[in-house]
N, C-alpha and C positions, 0 to 999 in steps of 0.2 A: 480370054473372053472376047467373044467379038463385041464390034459395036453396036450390033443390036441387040444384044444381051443388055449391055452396057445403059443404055436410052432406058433398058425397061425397069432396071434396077435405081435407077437415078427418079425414075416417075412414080417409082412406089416410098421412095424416099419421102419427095416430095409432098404425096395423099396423105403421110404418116402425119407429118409437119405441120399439114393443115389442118389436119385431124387435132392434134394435138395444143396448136392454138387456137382453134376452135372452142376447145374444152374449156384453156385457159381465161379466153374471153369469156363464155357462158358462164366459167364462173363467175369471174369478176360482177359481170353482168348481176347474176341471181344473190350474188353478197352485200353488192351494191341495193340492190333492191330490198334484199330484206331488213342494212341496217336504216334503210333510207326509212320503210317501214316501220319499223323499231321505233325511231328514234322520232317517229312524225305520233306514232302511239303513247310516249312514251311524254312526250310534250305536250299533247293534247291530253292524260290524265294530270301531267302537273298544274294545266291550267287547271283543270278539273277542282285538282287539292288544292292551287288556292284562291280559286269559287270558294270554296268551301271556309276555307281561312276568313276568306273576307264576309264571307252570310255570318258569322261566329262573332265575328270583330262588328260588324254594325248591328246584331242583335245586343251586343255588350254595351254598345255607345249608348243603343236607345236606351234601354235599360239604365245605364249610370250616369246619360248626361242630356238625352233629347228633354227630358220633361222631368222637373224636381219641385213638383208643388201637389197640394190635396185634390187637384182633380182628375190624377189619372194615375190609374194601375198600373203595376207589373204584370202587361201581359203584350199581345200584337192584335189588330185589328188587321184585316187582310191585306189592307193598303200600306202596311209597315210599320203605320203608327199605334203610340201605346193606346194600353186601352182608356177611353175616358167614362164617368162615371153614368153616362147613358148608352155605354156598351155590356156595363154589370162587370160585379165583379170577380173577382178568377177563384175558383174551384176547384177540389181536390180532384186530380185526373181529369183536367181539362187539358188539350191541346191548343195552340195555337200558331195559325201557318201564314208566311208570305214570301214572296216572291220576288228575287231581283232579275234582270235581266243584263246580261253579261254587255251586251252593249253601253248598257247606263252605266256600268263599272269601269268603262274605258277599252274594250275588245271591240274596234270597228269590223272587224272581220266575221263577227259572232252573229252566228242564225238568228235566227227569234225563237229556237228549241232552248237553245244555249243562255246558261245560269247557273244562280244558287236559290233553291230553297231552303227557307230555314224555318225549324217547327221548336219551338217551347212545351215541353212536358212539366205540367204543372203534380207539384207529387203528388202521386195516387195512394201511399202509403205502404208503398211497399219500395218503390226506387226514389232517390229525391230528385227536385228542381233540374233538368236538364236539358242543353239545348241541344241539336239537331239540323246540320248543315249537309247539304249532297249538292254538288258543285256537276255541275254536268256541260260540258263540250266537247261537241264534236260526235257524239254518239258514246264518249268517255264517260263514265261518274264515280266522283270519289265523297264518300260519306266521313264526317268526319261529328265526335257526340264530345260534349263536357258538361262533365255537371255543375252547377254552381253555387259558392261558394256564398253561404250566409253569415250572417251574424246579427245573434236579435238581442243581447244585454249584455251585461258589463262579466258575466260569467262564461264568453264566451262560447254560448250556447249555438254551435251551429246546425241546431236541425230546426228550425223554422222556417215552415216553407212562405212562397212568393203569396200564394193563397191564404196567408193568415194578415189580415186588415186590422186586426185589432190597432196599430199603429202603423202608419203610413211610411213610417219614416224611422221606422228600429229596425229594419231588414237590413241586409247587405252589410260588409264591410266599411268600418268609419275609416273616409277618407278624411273626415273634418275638418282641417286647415293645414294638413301635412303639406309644405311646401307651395302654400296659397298664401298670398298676400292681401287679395282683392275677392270678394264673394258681394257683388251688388246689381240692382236691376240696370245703372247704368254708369260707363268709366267715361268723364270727362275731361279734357287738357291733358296734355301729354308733356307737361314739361321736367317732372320728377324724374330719378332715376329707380326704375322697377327691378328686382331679382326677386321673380318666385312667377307663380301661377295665376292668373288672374280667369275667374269666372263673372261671366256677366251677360246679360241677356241684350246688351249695344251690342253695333257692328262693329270689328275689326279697325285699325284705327288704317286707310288708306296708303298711308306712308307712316309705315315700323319708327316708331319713335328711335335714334341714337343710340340714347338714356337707357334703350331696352334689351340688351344684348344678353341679359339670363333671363328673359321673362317670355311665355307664353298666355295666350287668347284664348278661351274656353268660349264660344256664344252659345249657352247657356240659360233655360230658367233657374229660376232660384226659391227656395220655399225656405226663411228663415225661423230658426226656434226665436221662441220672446223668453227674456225672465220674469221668475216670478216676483209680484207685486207685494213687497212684506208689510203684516200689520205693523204701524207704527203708532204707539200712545202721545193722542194731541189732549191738549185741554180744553173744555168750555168754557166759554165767561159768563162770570158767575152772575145773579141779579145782585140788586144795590134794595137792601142789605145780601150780603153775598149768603147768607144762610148757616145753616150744618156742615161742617165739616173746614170750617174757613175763618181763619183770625186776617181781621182787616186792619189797615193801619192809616193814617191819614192826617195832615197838617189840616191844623182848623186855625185860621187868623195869627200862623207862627205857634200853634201851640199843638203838640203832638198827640195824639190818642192811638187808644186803640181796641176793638169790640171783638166777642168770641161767639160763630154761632150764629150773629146779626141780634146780636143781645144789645145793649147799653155801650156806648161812648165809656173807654174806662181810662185815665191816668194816676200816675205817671206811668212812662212806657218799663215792659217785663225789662228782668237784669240779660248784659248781652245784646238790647235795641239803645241805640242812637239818634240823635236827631239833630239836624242843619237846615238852614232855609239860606236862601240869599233874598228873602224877601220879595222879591219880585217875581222869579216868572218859577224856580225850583224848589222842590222841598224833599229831603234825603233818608231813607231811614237805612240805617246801618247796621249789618248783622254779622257779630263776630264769635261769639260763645251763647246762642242760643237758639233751644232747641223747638219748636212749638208745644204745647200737648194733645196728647193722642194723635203724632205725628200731623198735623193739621194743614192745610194749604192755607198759604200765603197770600194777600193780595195788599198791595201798597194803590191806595185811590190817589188821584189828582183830587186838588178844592183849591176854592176862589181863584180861578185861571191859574194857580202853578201846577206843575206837575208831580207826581209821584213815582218817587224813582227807591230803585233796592239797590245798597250796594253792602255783598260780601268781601267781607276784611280779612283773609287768612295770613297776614302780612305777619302776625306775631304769634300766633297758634292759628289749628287749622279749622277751618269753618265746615260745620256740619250742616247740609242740607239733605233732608228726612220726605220732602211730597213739594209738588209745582210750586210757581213763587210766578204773580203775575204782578205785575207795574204797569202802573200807568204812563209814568216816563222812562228812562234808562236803567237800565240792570247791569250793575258792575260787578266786573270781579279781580279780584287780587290777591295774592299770596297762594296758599296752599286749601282748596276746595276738597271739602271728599261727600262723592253724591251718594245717594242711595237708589236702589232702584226705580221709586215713584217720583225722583225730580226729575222738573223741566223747568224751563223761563219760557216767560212772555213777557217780551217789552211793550212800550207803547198800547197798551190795551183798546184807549180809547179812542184810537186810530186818527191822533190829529199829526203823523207820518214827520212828526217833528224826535221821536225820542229810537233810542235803539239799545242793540247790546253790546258792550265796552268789558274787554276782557286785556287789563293792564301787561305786562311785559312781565316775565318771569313768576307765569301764573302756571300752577298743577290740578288739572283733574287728575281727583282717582278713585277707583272703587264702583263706576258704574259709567254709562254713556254720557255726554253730554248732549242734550235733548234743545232745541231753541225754536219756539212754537213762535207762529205768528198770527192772529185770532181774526186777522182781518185781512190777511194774505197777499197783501202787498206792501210789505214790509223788506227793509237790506239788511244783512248781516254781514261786515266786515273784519274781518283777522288780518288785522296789522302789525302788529307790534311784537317784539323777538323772543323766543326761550318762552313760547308757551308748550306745554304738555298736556294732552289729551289722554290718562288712560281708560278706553272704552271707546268707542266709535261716537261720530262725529252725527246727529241726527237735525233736520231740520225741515221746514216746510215753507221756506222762504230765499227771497235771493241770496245769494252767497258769494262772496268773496275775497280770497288768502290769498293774501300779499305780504305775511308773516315771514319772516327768517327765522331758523330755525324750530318752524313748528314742526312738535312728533304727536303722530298719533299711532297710539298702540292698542289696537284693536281686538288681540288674540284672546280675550279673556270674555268677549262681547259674544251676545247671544244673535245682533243683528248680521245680514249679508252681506256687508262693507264697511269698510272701514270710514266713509263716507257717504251717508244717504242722503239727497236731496229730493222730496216727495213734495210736491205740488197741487194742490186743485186750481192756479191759475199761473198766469207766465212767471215765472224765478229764474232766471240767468244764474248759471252757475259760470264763475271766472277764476282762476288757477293761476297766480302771476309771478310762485314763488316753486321751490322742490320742498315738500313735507317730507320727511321720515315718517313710513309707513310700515309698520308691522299688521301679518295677517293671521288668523289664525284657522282653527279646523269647523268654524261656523261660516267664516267670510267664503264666498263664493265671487266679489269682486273687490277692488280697488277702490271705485267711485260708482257709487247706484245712482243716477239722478235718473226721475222722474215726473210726470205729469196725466193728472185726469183726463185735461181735457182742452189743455193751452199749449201752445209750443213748446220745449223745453231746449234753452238756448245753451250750447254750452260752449266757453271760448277757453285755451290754453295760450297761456305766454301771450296775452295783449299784450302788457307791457312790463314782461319780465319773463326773461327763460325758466324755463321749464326742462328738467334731467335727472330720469328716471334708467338711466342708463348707468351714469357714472354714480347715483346715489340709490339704487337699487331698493325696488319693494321687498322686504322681507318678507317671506312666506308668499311670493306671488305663485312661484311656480308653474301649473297651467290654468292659472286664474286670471280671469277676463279683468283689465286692467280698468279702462273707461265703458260704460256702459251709458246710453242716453235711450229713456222710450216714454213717445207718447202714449197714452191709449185712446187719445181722440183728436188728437190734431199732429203735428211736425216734430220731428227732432234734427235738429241740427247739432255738428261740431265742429269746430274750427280751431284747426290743432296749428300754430306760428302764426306770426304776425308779418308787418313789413321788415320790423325793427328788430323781433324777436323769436328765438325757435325752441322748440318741443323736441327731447329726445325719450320718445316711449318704447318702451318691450311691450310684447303679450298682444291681447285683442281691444281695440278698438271697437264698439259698436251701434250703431246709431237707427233705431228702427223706430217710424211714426206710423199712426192711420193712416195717414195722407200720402208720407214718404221722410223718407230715414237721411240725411247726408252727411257725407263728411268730407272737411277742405285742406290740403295742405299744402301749407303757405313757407316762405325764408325757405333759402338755398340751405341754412343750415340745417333743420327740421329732420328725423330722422326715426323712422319706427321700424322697429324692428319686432317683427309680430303680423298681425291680419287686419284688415278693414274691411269689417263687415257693414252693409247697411242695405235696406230694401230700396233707397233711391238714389243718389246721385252721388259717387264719388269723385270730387274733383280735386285733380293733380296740378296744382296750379305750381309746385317747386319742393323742394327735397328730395328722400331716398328713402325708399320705401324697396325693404329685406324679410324673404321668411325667417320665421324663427325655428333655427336646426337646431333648438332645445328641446321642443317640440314633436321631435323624430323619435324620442327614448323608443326605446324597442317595448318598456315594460309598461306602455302608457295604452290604457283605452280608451280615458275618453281626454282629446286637446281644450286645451280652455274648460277649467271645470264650471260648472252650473249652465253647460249649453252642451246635449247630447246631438245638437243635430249639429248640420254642414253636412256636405254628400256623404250619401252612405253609395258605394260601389261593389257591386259583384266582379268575383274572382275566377274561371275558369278553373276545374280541377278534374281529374282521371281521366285526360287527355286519352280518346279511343280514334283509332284511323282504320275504317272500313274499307280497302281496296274492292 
């Protein structure tokens, strides 16, 4: 072959070559391009889905955490926010739409086209309660629906929709104190150590407390349940002559009588009454084996500046008390009592704040409540003294305060809501400065009711004696609301440890007034283990404060019985993804 053959098969070589990486390249090029494409489509729907994630997850928040009080619905207002009750309220096959924009989400690079809408389908009766997110960027939109998930009573009934008001606050899933510690309008002091969940309508505490390495912040409204107010039987004081229904008794110049009815002055006194004086300022009448007739109420008078005092003797056989027993001075009791339904005491009737009730050491109720009225309501009643027994719940309407060892109260057989009721129409201090043995049973709904009309209702643990309810255990507490404190017209306060002294409690805590509810915990040792509920001020001033994972039982519906609220929360359910 010559050379010029040569030159020309060499140049077609060549055109081949270049032809050939040409190809190569344009592929690469148009491969390059498409996964470049791909992959810029493919990013921009995922923003797309999760727009969409997050219109879902802030329709949910509002819903389970923006607003948790009576004056706003389950539904949206255009602007994001729930509905309140001059928007009306939600209706069968109503919609509701708004709008976020993907920039307010954190996408600086996001249009002003770019977002999530999100629409609430209120049930129309034929689909239920469901929400409706389309996440849209970049010209991408991904649609994403859940329906959600109710719960309106204890039969877990989930087809009540968002649109039934009947009750504001029986929808949604109970989240009620699962893994919360803290539910109040405000947390103050940060020096406790916190594990659990804490909601509240304060800000965030600026620097993360230590102390707080298992706990979370919720800011939060709050819309607390109250308990109910139980009738409790007080007595009246009677007129002088006390009348029908009333044997009266009464020292006249050292000499004892006694009238039936407000009939005649009668001596000597029935078999089973007693009499003492110390001639000066007391006068005693003593009842050990007798019974009144026609179960009759009681009333022991003060005369000629002494007083009039009752004291039950059950020291040698046991003393039967049948209807009320009022004194003018001190009301004792000793040995072995057994009440009937209709008793109660009143000491001090005639309110010269000099007399009270003295319940001896190794004293037994039993057979009904012990009842301790006070007719002019500002009267003290303290439990001192060791190896008293209480069977029946503990009922009063005056200040109160056990500093007793080993006092038991056995309440399970009691018709009342605690095993402790302190009921008030003016301020009564209730003070706790010992551990009772506490049994509960299938009526008690709490541990301690204290109450008040229309006064403060103060209540202190462990001033000046610990307090453990931990290592000496409520029986029958269960998920029963341990301390309970409420106003209905003024403050409730409780102040669980002292300087000197601590409080170790399980269960719920709770403190709600008119005005405002709080609660204080005080001593490095102090320890509750449970929730602290209150409409106003909870303050951490030291201790350790734990949810209660008793609480979690998987077969439990409602935490803390005799309170069905604390957040109720929707559940997303039949997750759909609309490409």
């Amino acid at each position: 072959m010559n050379k010029k053959n040569r030159n020309g098969v060499a140049l077609v070589i060549v055109i081949i070559l270049i032809l050939l990486f040409s190809a190569i390249i344009l592929s690469v090029v148009l491969t390059s391009t498409t996964a470049y494409r791909r992959s810029t489509y493919l990013r921009d729907r995922n923003i797309a889905f999760n727009l969409a994630h997050l219109g879902i997850a802030d329709a949910l928040y509002k819903l389970n955490y923006r607003y948790h009080d009576p004056g706003h619905y389950y539904g949206f207002r255009p602007d994001g926010e729930c509905l309140t009750l001059a928007d009306g309220v939600p209706n069968n096959g109503d919609i509701y739409t708004y709008t976020l924009k993907a920039a307010e989400l954190g996408l600086t690079q996001a249009s002003a086209n770019d977002g999530v809408t999100i629409q609430l389908f209120i049930n129309d009766g034929t689909y239920p309660d469901t929400l409706v997110a389309t996440g849209k960027y970049r010209g991408r939109k991904v649609m994403i629906a859940a329906g959600i998930r109710t719960l309106s009573d204890g039969n877990m009934n989930l087809g009540l929709p968002l649109a039934d008001i009947t009750d504001l606050d029986t929808k949604g899933v109970p989240e009620a104190f699962n893994k919360h510690v803290i539910y109040a309008n405000t947390v103050s002091d940060t020096d406790a150590k916190v594990k659990g969940n804490i909601a509240t309508n304060s800000a965030r505490p600026a620097l993360w407390p230590a102390g707080w390495t298992d706990a979370t912040w919720t800011q939060t409204s709050i819309s607390l349940p109250k308990p109910i107010v139980p009738y409790l039987p007080f007595e009246t004081r009677p007129p002088d002559p006390a009348g029908s229904g009333w044997i009266e008794f009464q020292g006249e110049e050292g000499q004892p009588r006694y009238r039936i009815d407000g009939g005649s002055w009668n001596t000597p006194l029935p078999p089973g009454v007693s009499y003492t004086s110390d001639e000066t300022t007391t006068e005693t009448f003593t009842f050990t084996s007798y019974t009144p007739p026609g179960n009759r109420k009681i009333y022991v008078r003060a005369s000629s500046g002494r007083s009039g005092g009752a004291c039950f003797d059950g020291t040698s056989s046991t003393v039967y008390v049948v209807n009320s027993v009022l004194a003018d001075g001190d009301i004792v009791f000793k040995g072995s009592i057994n009440l009937l339904q209709n008793a109660l005491f009143e000491a001090d009737v005639n309110g010269d704040g000099k007399r009270t009730m003295i319940i001896h050491p190794n004293t037994t109720f039993s057979n009904s409540d012990l009842i301790v009225y006070d007719y002019n309501g500002d009267g003290t009643f303290t439990i001192n003294h060791s190896n008293i027994t209480i069977n029946g719940a503990l009922i009063t309407n005056t200040s109160l305060t056990i500093n007793a060892p080993n006092l038991t109260i056995d309440a399970s057989s009691s018709a009342k809501p605690a095993a402790i009721v302190l009921y008030s129409p003016s301020r009564a201090p209730f003070t706790l400065n010992s551990t009772p043995s506490i049994t509960l049973g299938s009526n008690q709904n709490y541990a301690f009711l204290l109450l008040s009309q229309n006064q403060p209702i103060e209540v202190h643990i462990a001033s000046t004696g610990n307090v453990d309810f931990i290592s000496n255990p409520i029986t029958g507490l269960g998920d029963k609301a341990t301390i309970v404190a409420y106003s209905t017209g003024s403050s409730a306060t409780i102040d669980i440890g002292s300087t000197s002294y601590y409080a170790r409690i399980p269960g719920l805590v709770y403190s709600y007034g008119a005005s405002a509810g709080n609660i204080t915990l005080n001593n490095a040792n102090t320890f509750i283990n449970g929730c602290l509920v209150a409409n106003g001020t909870v303050n951490l001033n030291n201790g350790t404060l734990t949810y209660d994972k008793n609480a979690l039982d998987i077969d439990r519906i409602r935490i803390y019985s005799g309170f069905t609220g604390g957040r109720r929360i929707y559940l997303p359910v039949n997750w759909k993804i609309q490409w």
